[in-house]
C-alpha positions, -999 to +999 in steps of 0.1 A: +000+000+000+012+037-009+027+051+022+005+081+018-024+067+017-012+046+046-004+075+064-037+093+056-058+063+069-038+066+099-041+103+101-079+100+096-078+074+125-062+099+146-087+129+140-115+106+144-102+097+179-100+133+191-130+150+173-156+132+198-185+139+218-189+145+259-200+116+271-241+114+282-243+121+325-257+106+348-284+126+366-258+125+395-234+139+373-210+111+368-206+098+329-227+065+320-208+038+311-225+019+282-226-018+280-215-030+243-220-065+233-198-072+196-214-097+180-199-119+155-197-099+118-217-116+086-199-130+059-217-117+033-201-137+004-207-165+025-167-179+015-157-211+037-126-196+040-134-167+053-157-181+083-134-174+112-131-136+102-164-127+112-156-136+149-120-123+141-131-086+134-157-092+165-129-100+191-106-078+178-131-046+177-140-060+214-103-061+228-098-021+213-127-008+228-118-028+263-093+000+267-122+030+265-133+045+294-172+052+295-174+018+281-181-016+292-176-043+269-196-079+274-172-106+269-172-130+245-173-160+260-201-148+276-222-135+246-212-168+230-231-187+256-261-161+248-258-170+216-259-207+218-283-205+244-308-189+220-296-213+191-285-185+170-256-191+144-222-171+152-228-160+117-266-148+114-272-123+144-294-095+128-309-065+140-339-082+151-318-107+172-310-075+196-333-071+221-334-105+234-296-106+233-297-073+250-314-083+280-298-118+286-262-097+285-277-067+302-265-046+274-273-010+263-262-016+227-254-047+203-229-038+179-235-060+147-217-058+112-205-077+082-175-082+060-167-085+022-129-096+010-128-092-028-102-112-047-086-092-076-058-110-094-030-108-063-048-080-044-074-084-022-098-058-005-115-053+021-149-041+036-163-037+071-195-024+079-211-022+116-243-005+128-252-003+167-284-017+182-305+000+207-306-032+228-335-019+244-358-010+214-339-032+188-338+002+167-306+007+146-296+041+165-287+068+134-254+087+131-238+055+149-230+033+113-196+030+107-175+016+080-142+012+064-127+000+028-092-008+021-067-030+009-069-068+032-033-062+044-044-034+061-069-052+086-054-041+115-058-005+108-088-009+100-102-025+126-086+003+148-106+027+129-140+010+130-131+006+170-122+046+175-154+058+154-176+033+175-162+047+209-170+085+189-202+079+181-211+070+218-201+104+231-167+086+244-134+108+246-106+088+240-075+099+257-038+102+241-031+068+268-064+049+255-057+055+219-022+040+218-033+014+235-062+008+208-036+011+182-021-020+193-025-050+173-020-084+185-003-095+161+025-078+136+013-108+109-018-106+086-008-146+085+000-156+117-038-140+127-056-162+104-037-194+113-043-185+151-082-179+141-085-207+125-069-228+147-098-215+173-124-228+147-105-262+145-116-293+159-089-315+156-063-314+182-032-321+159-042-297+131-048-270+158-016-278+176+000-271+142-020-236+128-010-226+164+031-236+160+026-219+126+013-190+141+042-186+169+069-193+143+058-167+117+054-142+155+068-151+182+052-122+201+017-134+191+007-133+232-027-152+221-014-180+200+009-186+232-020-188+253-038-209+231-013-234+225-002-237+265-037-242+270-039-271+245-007-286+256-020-287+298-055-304+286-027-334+273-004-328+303-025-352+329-022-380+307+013-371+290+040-356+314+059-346+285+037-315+276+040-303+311+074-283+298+056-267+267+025-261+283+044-242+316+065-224+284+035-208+266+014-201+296+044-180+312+052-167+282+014-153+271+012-136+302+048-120+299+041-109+264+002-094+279-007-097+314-044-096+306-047-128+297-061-141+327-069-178+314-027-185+313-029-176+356-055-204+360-040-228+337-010-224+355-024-225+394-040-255+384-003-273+367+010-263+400-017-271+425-011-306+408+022-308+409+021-295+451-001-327+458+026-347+436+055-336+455+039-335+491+048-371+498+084-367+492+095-329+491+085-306+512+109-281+490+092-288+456+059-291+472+060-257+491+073-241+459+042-254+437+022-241+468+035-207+463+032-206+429-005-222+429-011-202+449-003-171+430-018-174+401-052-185+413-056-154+436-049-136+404-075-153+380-097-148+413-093-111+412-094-103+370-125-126+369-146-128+401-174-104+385-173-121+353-211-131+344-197-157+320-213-193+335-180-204+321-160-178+343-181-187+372-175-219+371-135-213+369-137-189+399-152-214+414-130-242+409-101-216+414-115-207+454-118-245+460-083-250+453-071-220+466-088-232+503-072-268+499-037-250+498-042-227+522-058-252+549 
């Protein structure tokens, strides 16, 4: 892409940020924070290839606008349980689906959009468009539509943009701090996020382990695939002793790389709450250590997700203070 016109998109992402409205008070005076549920974007050509986009652009519009104050962003895993519970497709929420999402996620608005990735000789391109929900009326709310059109390679831009124009049109101001942190992608490869989305999608266990090794190879920064890929490898490690290594590796290193991923601190308190009922019979040294650590990183999965209405979460937390009371007894 031309640098100028890269520099102009940027530019216009910028200016967008900064040209935004007061946010709407409470009658006490303090701002409202809006709840915003993302829902999975339409693929409009309907390509099989393209299937995991539509819940790529969703989580990666949901992470940017996680940094926005004024707003409160319903997790995914959450509105995917809403979504299954109602035995909607990932791919098929409309407008109309709104209000009954709405009120199971206790959400102001439900952001909804689509995609279109057009294929021209060895150039692709790219379209996004989202409209916001009233989640209480099921009312597409006007002046809120927002879209952007460029080349495929720039994706990450402009999901940025689509993100900083949605936090606009809901009377957020984004600060200088919030906005850099928006701009952050979570990946520096185009590639390495579609293998890592599609590896999400997958069902097999030995193709996923490899989209994911793919993935990591092509970025070894890529703090999600990490996670993902650590995750896999403890679900083998009760069985197989041989992926506790790997699975302690990419655990440690997800949460070095971004500290918000909260999943790595329970996978790990549990690896160790295992190995501290291992050891107890025959070192006190090894044991206590696994104790501390346990111990660690199940207080912290406690704190990041104790007012999580996921039933998912929940559940973890739950699992999580049962452990945490067997180590400390």
């Amino acid at each position: 892409m031309p640098l100028l016109i890269k520099s102009c998109m940027l530019f216009v992402w910028v200016v967008s940020s900064l040209i935004l409205f007061s946010p709407v008070s409470s009658e006490a005076g303090k701002k409202k924070d809006f709840i915003i549920a993302v829902a999975p974007f339409k693929n409009i050509m309907k390509r099989a290839d393209l299937e995991w986009m539509g819940e790529g652009i969703a989580d990666s519009i949901t992470t940017r606008l996680n940094h926005v104050e004024g707003l409160q962003i319903v997790e995914r895993v959450h509105l995917t349980e809403i979504i299954n519970e109602m035995k909607l497709t990932m791919a098929g929420i409309t407008e109309g689906d709104a209000t009954a999402i709405g009120k199971l996620a206790s959400a102001d608005y439900l952001v909804v959009g689509s995609f279109q990735k057009l294929d021209i000789g060895s150039k692709s391109n790219l379209k996004i468009n989202v409209r916001v929900v009233n989640a209480k009326t099921g009312v597409v709310e006007k002046g809120k539509a927002v879209s952007s059109d460029g080349p495929y390679e720039e994706i990450f831009e402009m999901q940025g943009l689509v993100a900083t124009k949605l936090a606009g049109s809901m009377g957020c101001k984004v600060s200088k701090a919030e906005l850099e942190k928006m701009k952050k992608d979570e990946t520096a490869s185009v590639v390495a996020y579609e293998l890592y989305h599609l590896a999400k999608m997958e069902s097999d266990d030995l193709r996923r382990e490899k989209l994911l090794k793919r993935a990591i190879e092509i970025d070894p920064q890529y703090a999600k695939a990490h996670l993902l890929l650590g995750s896999y490898y403890r679900s083998r490690a009760p069985v197989d002793e041989s992926f506790d290594a790997p699975s302690v590796h990419h655990l440690e290193k997800a949460l070095t790389l971004d500290p918000g991923l909260t999943e790595a601190h329970f996978a790990l308190g549990d690896f160790y709450f295992q190995k501290q009922k291992m050891h107890e019979k025959n070192s006190d040294e090894q044991a206590g250590s696994a104790r501390e650590k346990a111990i660690f990183h199940l207080e912290k999965f406690i704190e990041h997700k104790k007012n999580s209405q996921s039933k998912y979460f929940i559940w973890k937390v739950k699992k999580a203070e049962s452990k945490l009371g067997k180590l400390k007894s």
